[in-house]
Each structure stands twice: as C-alpha cells, then as structure tokens.
N, C-alpha and C positions, 0 to 999 in steps of 0.2 A: 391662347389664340395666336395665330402666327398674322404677322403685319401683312396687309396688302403689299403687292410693289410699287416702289415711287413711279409715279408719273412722269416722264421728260418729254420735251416737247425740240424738235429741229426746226429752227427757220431759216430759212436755204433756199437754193435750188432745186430743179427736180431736172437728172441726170436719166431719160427714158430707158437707155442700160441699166442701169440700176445700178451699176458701182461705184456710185457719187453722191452726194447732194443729197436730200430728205431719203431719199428712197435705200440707200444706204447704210443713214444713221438709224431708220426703223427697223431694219434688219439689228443692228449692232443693238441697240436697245433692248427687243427681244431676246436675241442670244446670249443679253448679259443681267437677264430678270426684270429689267426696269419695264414700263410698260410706253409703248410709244407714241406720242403726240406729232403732227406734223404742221408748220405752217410756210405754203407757198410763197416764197419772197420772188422767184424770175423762172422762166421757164428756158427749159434749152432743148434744142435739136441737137441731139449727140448721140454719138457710138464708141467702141473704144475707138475710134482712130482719128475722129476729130470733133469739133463743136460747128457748125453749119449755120445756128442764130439763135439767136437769144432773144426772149420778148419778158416785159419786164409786165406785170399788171399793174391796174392804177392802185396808186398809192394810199386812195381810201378805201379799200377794195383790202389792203395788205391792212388796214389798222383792223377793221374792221373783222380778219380773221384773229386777230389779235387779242381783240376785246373781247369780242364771244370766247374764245375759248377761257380765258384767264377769270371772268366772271363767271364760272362755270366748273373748271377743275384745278383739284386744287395740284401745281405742281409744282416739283422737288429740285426741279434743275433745267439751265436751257443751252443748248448749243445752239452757236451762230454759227453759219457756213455762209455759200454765196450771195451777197446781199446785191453786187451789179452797178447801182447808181449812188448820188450824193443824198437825193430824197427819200432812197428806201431805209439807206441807213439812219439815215433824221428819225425818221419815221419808228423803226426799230429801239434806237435809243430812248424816243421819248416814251413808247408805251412802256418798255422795261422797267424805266424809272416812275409810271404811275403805278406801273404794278408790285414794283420791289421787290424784283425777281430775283430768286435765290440763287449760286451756283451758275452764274451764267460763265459759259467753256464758249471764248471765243477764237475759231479757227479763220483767220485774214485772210481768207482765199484769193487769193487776186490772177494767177495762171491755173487752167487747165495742163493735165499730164500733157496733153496735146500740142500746149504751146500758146493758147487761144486765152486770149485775157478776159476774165471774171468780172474786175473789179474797175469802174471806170476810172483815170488818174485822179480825178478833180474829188473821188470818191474819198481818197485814202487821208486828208482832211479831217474831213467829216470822221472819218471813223474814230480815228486817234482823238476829234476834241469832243468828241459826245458820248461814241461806243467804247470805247477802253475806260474809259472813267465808272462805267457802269461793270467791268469783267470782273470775275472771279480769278481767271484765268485766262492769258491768252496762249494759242499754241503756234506761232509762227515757223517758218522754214526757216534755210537760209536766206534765197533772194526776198520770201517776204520781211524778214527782218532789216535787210537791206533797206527794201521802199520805206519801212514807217520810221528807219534812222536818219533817213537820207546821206547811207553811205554806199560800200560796194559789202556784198554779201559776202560774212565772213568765211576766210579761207584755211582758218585750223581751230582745234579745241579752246585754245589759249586768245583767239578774239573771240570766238563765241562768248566766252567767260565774261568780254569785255561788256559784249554785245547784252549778253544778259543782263547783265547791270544796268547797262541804259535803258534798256526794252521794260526794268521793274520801275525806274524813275520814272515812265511815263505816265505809272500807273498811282488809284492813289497811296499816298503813303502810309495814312492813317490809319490805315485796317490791313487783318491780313489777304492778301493778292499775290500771285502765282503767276510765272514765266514757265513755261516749257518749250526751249529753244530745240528745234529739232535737227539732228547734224545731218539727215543722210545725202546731202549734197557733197557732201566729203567724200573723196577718196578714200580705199581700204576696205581692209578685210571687215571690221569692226567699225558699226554705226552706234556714236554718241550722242545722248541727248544732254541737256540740260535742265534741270529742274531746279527752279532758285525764286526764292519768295523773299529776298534782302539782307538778307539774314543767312541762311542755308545754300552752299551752291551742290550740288548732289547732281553726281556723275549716272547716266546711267547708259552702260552699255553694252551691247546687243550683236550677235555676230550677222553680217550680209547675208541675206540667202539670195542667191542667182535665179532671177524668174523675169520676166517681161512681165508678167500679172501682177502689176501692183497698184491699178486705177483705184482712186480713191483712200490711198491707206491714212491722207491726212484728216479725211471727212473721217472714217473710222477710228482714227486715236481718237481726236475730240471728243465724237460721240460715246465710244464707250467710257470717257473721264467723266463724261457728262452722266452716264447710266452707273456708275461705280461711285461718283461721290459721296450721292444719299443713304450709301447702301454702308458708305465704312463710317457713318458718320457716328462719333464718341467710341473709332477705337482709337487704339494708339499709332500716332502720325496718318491721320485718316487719309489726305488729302497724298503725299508718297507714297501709302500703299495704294491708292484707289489708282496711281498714275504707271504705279509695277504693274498691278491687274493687268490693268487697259492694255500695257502696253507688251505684255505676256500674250494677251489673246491676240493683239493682233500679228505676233510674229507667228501665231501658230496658224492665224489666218493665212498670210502671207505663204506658209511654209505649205497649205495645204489648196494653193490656189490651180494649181495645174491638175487637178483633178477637173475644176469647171472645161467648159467650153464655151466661153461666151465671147462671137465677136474675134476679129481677126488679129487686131494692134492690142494694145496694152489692154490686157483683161483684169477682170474685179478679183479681189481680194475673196476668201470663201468664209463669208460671216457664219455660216452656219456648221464651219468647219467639227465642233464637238455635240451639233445636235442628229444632223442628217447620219446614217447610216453609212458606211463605207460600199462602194460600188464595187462589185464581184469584178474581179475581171473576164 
C-alpha cells in the first residue's frame, strides 16, 4: 500500500492575489504532493503592486485555530510566514512548543516585494527568543538577516558565509537545525544561496532569470522545504536534497511565470507550473 501524503500546515498571512502568504504555500504544497493545511495568523488588502492594510485577528481566535487543528490532524511539517505583531508570534511559539511540532520551516517575513513592512519592529524580538528556538529551519534573505544580526545586510558570498554562521548560533546547538541564507539581493548573473547546519556550509547556485514576476518566491521556497522534508525523510542527506527540490521547482516556477497574467506590478510565481496544461497560443 502506498503512504498517504504528509500533511503540512502554513501559518501566515493571507495575500488575496494569491502569490504570497497561506494562499501561496497551499498551492506549493499541492504541487509538491504534500497535502495542505492552513492557519490564518493577519489578514492583508494586497495586489501585486502594494499592501493597502493589514488587520491582525485576536490572538485567541489564532490559538484557537491552532489547537483544533493539531488535536485533530496528525502533521508532518509547518511553515511559518507573516506573523505581523510581538503577541502573534508569543502566541505561535507557544502552541508549537505544546504541540512539538515537527519540521518547522521558518520564513522571517518582515518586507512585502512592495516595500510595505510585514513584521512590527518590536516583533523581531520576540521571534529570535521564543520562535527560532523552536525552528527546524529558518530561511532568511539578505536584509532579513541583517534585522535578526543587527547588522547591514550582507554584500557578497563571503559575508553571507560569515552571516550564516551567526544566523546557526542563534539557533539551538544541540540538535540538528538548518540556515538557508538566501543571496538573491546580490548582484549578478548567478543567485547563491547558503545552506549550513554548523557543520556543512553547501553552496548552492542558480542562474537569474529576468522577469518582474517574482511576488512571493520566498513564501514558495519555504513552503515547498516544508512539503519536501517529510517526503525525503531516511534517504540519503534528506534535509539538502529536500532544499535542491524545493529549490529546482521553484526556479522552474519562476522561469514559467510570464505565462500567468495576474495583476499589473510584480506578479506570482506559477506554482502550478508542471501540473496545468500548456496554453496554445
């Protein structure tokens, strides 16, 4: 008999384009076998070309989708995206830790592509002493690695390197945990990532593809490492191939996003790039 697929669950945002935030990572989840859970953490008026407001729900309201769901199904992995305030992330942390949640892929969202801040300052705190203790994984940018070093976002391979190092200290030491520093704020032809769990620093990189369509491509890494972990788990180096996957589909994503038409400024990624059909022309 063949296994069901794992369960993953996003708690995030909800980006009503769809190219961001829960609505996003349920696409990537599907498209990448896992089956997709979702729980509302803020709500946003957005399109691609900016964020307009942001309304956060109460915070016993966010445990509360929390508990039902985790008393209920049993799941394999969680990606964290927009979490907004210093009480959701509390919030966030502590049920993960009642629940002892597996595989948690957390993406520090703190800027919209738009420019429009996600994350309140007073937030980022809170994340680093409650939510990072609790990751499996975090996947920061450049300038978000900046805010959680409190330095300037690094400006070549060789601080990222540095940068990754400190970003693994943050986390804890005693078990294995995971950095995926992501370069494409870099300049150049060729975008490099970082992959480094203390131990292993693993280059991995990827040529630019020239598109304005690329809303969302950080919600879509995470979630599909987060739909990919369960899935390589006890082959050989589970946790770098699951992050090659991820990180394959979404350059094909990327590469196949000018087919969409969604939306004037920066348009979504095309998660469904190898299921949908090719459009005649």
């Amino acid at each position: 008999m063949t296994r069901p697929p794992p369960n993953v669950v996003s708690i995030a945002g909800v980006d009503p384009s769809g190219g961001a935030g829960v609505l996003a990572d349920i696409k990537t989840f599907s498209a990448l076998g896992a089956y997709g859970c979702g729980i509302v953490a803020a709500l946003t008026a957005q399109n691609t070309q900016a964020v307009t407001g942001v309304h956060t729900p109460p915070v016993a309201f966010l445990r509360l989708q929390i508990d039902t769901l985790f008393a209920d199904v049993k799941l394999a992995a969680v990606k964290l995206g927009m979490l907004g305030t210093t009480e959701v992330v509390a919030a966030v942390a502590d049920r993960l830790a009642h629940f002892d949640a597996p595989f948690v892929v957390c993406d520090p969202v703190m800027v919209a592509k738009s420019g429009d801040h996600l994350l309140a300052k007073n937030a980022v705190a809170m994340l680093i002493e409650a939510l990072l203790p609790q990751s499996f994984m975090i996947t920061p940018n450049l300038p978000e690695a900046g805010v959680l070093l409190e330095q300037r976002a690094p400006e070549s391979v060789k601080e990222m390197y540095r940068a990754a190092e400190r970003l693994r200290d943050m986390l804890p030491l005693s078990s294995e945990r995971w950095v995926l520093l992501k370069g494409g704020h870099l300049p150049g032809a060729e975008v490099v990532d970082l992959l480094f769990d203390g131990d292993r620093m693993i280059e991995l990189p990827s040529p630019r593809l020239e598109t304005k369509n690329t809303h969302g491509t950080g919600c879509t890494l995470s979630s599909a490492i987060a739909a990919l972990l369960p899935q390589h788990a006890g082959s050989l180096r589970p946790v770098e191939a699951a992050v090659r996957d991820a990180r394959h589909y979404l350059l094909r994503a990327i590469a196949s996003a000018n087919a969409l038409a969604v939306g004037r400024g920066h348009g979504p990624v095309h998660h469904f790039h190898a299921v949908w059909p090719r459009q005649q022309a």
